[in-house]
N, C-alpha and C positions, 0 to 999 in steps of 0.2 A: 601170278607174280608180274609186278611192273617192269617193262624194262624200257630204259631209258634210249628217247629216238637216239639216231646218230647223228642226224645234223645237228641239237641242239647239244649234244656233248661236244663238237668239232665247235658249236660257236662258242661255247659256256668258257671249253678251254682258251681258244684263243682271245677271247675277253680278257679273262685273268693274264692271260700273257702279255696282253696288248697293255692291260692297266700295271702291271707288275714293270713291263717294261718305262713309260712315261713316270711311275713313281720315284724309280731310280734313276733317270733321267733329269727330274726337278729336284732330286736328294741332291745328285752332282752341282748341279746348275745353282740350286742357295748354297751349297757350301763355298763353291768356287766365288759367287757373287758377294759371301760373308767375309771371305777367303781377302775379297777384293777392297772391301769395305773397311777392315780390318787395317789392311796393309798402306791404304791410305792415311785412315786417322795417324797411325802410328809413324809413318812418315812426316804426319804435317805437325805430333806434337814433338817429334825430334827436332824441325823446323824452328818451330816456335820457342823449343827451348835454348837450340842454340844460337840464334839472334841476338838475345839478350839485350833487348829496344832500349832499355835507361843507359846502355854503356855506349850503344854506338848515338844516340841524339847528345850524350855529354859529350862523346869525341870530337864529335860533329862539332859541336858548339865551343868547344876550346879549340880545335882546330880555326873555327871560324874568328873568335878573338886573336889567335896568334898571328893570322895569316894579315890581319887590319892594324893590330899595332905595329908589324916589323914595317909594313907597306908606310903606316905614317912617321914611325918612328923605328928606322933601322937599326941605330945601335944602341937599343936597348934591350932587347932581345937575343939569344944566340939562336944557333940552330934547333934546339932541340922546343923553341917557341919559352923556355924559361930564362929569367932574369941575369945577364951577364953580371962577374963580379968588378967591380968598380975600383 
């Protein structure tokens, strides 16, 4: 009957344990990195959704007309940058 040296059952095990360990180790490590990835996108498309780029360049851009006609022409304007009643 064969029987198996002992150094090579002390290495064989510790291999598996060595490799069993670094598996679960890089299991952690993509989930956390996916984890990470994830939590990014999902931030930057909250970003982008609440932005709403057409609403603040039209603000922009009637704020910037109201702010030149009151400058050239004061009282035609009230405050709110619409047309006073005459």
């Amino acid at each position: 009957m064969f029987t198996f040296p002992n150094f090579l059952l002390i290495e064989v095990i510790s291999f598996h344990l060595i490799r069993n360990f670094f598996e679960v180790v890089g299991l952690f490590s993509t989930i956390a990195f996916l984890h990470k990835k994830f939590i990014c996108l999902l931030f930057s498309f909250t970003i982008i959704e609440n932005i709403e780029v057409p609403k603040l360049l039209i603000s922009g851009q009637n704020y910037y007309y109201n702010y030149n006609n009151k400058k050239n022409n004061p009282n035609i304007f009230n405050d709110n940058g619409r047309e006073a009643n005459k």
